[in-house]
C-alpha positions as CSV (number, residue, x, y, z in Angstrom):
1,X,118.4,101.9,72.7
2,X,119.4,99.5,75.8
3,X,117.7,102.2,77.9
4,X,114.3,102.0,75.8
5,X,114.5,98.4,75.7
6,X,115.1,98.0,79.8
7,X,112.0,100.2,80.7
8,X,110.2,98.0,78.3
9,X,111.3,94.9,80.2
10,X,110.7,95.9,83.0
11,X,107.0,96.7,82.6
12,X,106.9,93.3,80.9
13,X,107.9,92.1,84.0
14,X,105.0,93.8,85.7
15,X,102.6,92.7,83.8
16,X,103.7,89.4,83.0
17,X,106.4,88.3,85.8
18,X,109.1,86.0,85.5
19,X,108.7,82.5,87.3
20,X,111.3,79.8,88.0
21,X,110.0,76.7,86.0
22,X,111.0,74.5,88.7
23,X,109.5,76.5,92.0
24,X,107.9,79.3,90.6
25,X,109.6,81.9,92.7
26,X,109.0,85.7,90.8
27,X,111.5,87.6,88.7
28,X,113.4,85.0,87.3
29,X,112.7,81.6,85.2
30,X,115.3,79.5,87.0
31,X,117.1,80.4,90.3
32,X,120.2,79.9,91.9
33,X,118.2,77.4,94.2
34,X,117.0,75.0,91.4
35,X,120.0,75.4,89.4
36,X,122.2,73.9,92.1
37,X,120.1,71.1,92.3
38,X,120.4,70.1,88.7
39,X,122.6,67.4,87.3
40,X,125.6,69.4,86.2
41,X,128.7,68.3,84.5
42,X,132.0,67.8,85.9
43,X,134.8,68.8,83.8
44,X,135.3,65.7,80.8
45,X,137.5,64.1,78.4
46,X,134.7,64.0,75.4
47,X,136.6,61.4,73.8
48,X,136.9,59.1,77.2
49,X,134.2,60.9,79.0
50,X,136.0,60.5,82.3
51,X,137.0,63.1,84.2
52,X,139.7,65.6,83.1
53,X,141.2,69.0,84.3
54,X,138.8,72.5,82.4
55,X,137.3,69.5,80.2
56,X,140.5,68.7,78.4
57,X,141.5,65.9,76.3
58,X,144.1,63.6,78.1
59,X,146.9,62.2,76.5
60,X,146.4,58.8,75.7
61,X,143.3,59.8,74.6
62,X,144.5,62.0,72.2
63,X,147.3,59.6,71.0
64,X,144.3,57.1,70.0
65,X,142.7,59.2,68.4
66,X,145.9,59.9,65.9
67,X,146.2,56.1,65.8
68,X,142.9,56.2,64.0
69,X,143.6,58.2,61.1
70,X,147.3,57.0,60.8
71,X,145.3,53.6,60.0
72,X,143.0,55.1,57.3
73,X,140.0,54.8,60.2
74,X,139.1,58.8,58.9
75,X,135.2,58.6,59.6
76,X,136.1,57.6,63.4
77,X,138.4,60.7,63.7
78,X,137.6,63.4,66.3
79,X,138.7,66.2,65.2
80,X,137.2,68.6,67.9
81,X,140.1,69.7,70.2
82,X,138.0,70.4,73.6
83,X,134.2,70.0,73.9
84,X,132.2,72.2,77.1
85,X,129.0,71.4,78.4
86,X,127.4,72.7,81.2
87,X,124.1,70.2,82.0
88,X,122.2,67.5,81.4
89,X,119.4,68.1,78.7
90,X,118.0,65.3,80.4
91,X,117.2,67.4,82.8
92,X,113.5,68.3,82.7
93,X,113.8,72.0,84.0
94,X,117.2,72.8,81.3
95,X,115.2,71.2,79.1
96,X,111.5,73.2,79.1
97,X,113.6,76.2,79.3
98,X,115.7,75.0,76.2
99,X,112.5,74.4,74.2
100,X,110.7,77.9,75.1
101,X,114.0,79.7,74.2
102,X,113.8,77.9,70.6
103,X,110.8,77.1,69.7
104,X,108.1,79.7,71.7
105,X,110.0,82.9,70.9
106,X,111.0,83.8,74.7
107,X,114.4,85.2,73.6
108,X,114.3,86.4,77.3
109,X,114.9,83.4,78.5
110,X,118.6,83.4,76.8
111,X,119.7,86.1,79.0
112,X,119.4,83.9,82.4
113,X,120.9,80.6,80.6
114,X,123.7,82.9,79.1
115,X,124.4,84.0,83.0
116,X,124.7,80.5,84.2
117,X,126.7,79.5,81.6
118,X,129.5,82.0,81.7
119,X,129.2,81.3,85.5
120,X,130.5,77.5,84.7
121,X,132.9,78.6,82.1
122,X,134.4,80.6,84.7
123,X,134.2,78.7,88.2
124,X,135.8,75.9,85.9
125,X,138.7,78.3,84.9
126,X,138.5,77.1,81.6
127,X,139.8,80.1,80.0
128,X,142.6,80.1,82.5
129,X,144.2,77.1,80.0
130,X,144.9,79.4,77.2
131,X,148.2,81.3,76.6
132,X,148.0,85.3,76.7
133,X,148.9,85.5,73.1
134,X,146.3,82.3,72.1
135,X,143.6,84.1,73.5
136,X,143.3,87.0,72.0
137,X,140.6,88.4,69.2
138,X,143.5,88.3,66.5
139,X,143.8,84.2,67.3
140,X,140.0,83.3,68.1
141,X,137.1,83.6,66.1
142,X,133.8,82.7,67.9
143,X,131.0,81.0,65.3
144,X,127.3,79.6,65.3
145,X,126.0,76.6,64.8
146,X,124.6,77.5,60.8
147,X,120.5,76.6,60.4
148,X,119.6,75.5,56.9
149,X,117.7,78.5,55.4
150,X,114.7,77.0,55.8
151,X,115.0,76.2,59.3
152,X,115.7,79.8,60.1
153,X,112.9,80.8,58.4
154,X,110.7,78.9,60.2
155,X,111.7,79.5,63.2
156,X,112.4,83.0,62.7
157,X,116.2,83.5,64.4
158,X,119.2,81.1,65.0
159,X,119.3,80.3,68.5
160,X,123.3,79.8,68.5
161,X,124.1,83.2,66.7
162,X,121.8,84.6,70.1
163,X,124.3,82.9,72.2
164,X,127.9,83.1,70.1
165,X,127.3,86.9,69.9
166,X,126.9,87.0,73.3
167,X,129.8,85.3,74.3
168,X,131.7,86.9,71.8
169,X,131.1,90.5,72.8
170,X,131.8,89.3,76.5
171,X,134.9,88.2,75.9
172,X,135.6,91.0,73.3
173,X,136.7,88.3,70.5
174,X,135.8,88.3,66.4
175,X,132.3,86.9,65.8
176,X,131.1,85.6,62.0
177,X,128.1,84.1,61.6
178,X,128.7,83.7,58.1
179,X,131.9,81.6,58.0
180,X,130.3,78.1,58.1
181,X,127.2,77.4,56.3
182,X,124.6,74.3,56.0
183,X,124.5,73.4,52.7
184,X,122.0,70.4,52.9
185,X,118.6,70.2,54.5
186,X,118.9,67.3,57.3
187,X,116.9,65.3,59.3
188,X,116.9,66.2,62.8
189,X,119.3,63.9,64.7
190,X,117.4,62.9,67.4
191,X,114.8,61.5,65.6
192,X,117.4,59.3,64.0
193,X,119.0,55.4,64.3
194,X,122.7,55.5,65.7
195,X,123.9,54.2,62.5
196,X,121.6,56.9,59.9
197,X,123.0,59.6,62.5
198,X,126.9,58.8,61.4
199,X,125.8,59.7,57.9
200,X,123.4,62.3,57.9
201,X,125.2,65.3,58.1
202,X,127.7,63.8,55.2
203,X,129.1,66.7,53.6
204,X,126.7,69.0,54.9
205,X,128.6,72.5,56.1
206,X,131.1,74.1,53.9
207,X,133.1,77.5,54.3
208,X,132.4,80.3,51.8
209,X,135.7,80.7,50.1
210,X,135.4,84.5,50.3
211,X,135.9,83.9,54.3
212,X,138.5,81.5,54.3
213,X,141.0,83.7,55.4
214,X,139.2,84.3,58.3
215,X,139.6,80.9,59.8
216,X,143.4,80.3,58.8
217,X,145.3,79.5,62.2
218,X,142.4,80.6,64.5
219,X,141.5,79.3,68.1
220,X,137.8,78.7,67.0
221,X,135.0,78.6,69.3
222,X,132.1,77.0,68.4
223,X,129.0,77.6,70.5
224,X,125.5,76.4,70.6
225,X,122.7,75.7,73.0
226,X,121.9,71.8,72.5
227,X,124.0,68.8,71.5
228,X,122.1,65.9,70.8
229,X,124.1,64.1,68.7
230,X,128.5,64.7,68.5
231,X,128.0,64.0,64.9
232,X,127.3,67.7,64.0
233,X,130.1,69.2,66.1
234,X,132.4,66.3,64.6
235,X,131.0,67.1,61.3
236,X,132.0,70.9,61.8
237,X,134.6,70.9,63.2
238,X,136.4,68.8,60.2
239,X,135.6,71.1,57.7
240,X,136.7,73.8,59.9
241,X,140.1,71.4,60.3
242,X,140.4,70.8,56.7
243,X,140.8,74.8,56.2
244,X,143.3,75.4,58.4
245,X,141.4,76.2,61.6
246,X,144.3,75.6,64.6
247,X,141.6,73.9,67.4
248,X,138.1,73.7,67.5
249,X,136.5,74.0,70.8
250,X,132.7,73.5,71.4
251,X,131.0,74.9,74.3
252,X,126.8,74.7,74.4
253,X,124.7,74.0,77.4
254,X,123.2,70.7,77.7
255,X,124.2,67.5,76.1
256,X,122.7,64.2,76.3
């Protein structure tokens, strides 16, 4: 099957070649050139957002952040354990490419973003900051971000079960992209006020109880293409927490 589906790319490619959206150079639809020059991320405290070693949380940080809900302050909580981002969506290039991926069909574009992402998550030794026996496919499960039903049917495939399977299979770790599901049809969250933002995704995921099990005491990874508002991966990522889930670690793309 990969056989049939290379020869077909690569008369695609032929007929239709590939062309960097920032210098139109052939046979590929960003290059190393043009990626370099984008406005990357250095590793991150996402609770901070100063600078921390493989985008870990720092201490005092982390201590705050207890303080919070030892004072009852629970919808202020963070209770995502490590959050990865690669670029800027601001970025105009990451961002055309973003929106052709999703919303145009061109599931080929995945494959190049997929490359320079796995290139970050490695050059920033990331992985490096997990124990041999917590990173293992018995202690981490890998998950999409769910699409509401309709969403998916709209837009025909789920952008983040692309990626998650990907990195997944990579890695050779459990993927489910049934485990978390969006109950609620949202608004979209950049379209939103700060404030309406907070409480739009209320008690929108849930786990199906059949899959509980599979979440009990896991690493889990969480992966997606675009954050545009923490609110989601908060959102998740406390409902993952509230069933047991050991840490909940986000890596996507771009971020605002």
């Amino acid at each position: 099957m990969s056989i049939i589906k290379n020869i077909i790319n690569f008369f695609k490619d032929i007929l239709s070649p590939k062309k960097c959206f920032s210098c139109n150079k052939e046979w590929t639809f960003l290059c190393d050139k043009c990626f370099s020059k984008l406005d990357n991320f250095e590793p991150f405290c996402y609770i901070c957002k100063k600078k921390s070693d493989k985008f870990s949380i720092h201490k005092k940080c982390l201590i705050e952040n207890k303080l919070l809900s030892w004072k009852n302050f629970n919808d202020k909580k963070i209770y995502l354990d490590r959050v990865i981002v690669m670029t800027h969506y601001k970025n105009d290039i990451i961002k055309k490419l973003i929106i052709h991926f999703k919303f145009y069909w061109k599931k080929d574009i995945w494959t190049e973003l997929w490359e320079k992402l796995w290139n970050f998550v490695k050059n920033n030794n990331i992985l490096d900051s997990f124990s041999t026996e917590d990173f293992s496919p018995l202690n981490i499960l890998t998950l999409p971000v769910p699409l509401h039903f309709f969403k998916k049917i709209k837009r025909w495939f789920n952008q983040s079960e692309i990626i998650a399977k990907k990195f997944a299979s990579t890695l050779n770790l459990c993927y489910n992209k049934n485990v978390v599901i969006r109950k609620k049809y949202t608004r979209q969250q950049s379209r939103l006020s700060r404030q309406d933002r907070l409480h739009n995704l209320d008690n929108s995921f849930k786990i199906k109880n059949n899959l509980l099990d599979n979440i009990d005491n896991k690493i889990i990874f969480l992966i997606d293409d675009v954050v545009t508002s923490w609110t989601t991966l908060n959102e998740i990522a406390k409902v993952l927490k509230q069933n047991w889930a050991k840490k909940v670690i986000w890596i996507t793309l771009a971020s605002n």
